[in-house]
C-alpha positions in Angstrom: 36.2 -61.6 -55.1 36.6 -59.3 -52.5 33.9 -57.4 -50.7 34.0 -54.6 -48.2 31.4 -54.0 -45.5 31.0 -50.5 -44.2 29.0 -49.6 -40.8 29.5 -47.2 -38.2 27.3 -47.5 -34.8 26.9 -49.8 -32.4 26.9 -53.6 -32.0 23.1 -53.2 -33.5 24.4 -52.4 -36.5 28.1 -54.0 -36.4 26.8 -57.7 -35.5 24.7 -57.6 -38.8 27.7 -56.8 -41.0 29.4 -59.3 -39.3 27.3 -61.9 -40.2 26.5 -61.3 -43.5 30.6 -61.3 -43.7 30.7 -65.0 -42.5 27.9 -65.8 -45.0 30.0 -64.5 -48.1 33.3 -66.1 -46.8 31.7 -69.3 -47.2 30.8 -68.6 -51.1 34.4 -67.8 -51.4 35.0 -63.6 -51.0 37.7 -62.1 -49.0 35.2 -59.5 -46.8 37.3 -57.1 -44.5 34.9 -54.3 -42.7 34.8 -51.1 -42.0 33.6 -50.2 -38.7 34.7 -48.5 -35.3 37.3 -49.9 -33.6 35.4 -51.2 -30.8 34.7 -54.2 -32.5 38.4 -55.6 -33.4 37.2 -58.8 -31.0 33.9 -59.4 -32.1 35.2 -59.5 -36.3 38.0 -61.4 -35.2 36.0 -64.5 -33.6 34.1 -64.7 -37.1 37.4 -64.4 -38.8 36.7 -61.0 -40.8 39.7 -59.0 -40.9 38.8 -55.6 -39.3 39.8 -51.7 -40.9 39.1 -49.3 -38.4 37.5 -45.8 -39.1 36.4 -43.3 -36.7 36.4 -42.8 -33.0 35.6 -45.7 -30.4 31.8 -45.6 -30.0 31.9 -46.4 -26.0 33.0 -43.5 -24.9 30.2 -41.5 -26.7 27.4 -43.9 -25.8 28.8 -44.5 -21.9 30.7 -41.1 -21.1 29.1 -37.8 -19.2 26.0 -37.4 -20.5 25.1 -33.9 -22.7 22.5 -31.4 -22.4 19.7 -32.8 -23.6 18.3 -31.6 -27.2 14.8 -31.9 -26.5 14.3 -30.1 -23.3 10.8 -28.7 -24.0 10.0 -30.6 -27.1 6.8 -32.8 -26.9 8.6 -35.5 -29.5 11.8 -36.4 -30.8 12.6 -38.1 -34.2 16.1 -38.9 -34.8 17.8 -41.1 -37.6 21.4 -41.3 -38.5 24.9 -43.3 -37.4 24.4 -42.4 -33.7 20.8 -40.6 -33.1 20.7 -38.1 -30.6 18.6 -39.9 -28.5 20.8 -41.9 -27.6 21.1 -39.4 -24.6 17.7 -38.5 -23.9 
């Protein structure tokens, strides 16, 4: 069997994946997974072969810092791959 794992964000939500990779290795399933490039080195000390999609997400978490969205807001909710308050 052969199972792909998809995840875009950061090692929260990489490391996770990468687990749950190692998990169905052992019950027998090739499990390659989808994530940034980023994390080529932490997939390949479980052994789960990575296939890169999208932009490296260190640059947009540790480069210059944006305008901030919620200049005047009172409270933020954010949900999605990379929330924007990740630079708030």
């Amino acid at each position: 069997m052969r199972v792909l794992l998809s995840t875009y964000g950061s090692r929260g939500d990489v490391e996770p994946m990468a687990g749950f990779a190692v998990q169905l290795r052992a019950l027998g399933a090739e499990v390659p997974v989808c994530t940034p490039p980023d994390f080529a080195e932490l997939l390949a000390r479980v052994g789960a072969p990575l296939v890169p999609v999208g932009q490296l997400v260190r640059p947009m978490v540790h480069g210059a810092t944006p305008p901030s969205a919620a200049e005047g807001c009172d409270a933020l909710a954010a949900d999605g791959m990379m929330p924007a308050g990740v630079w708030l």
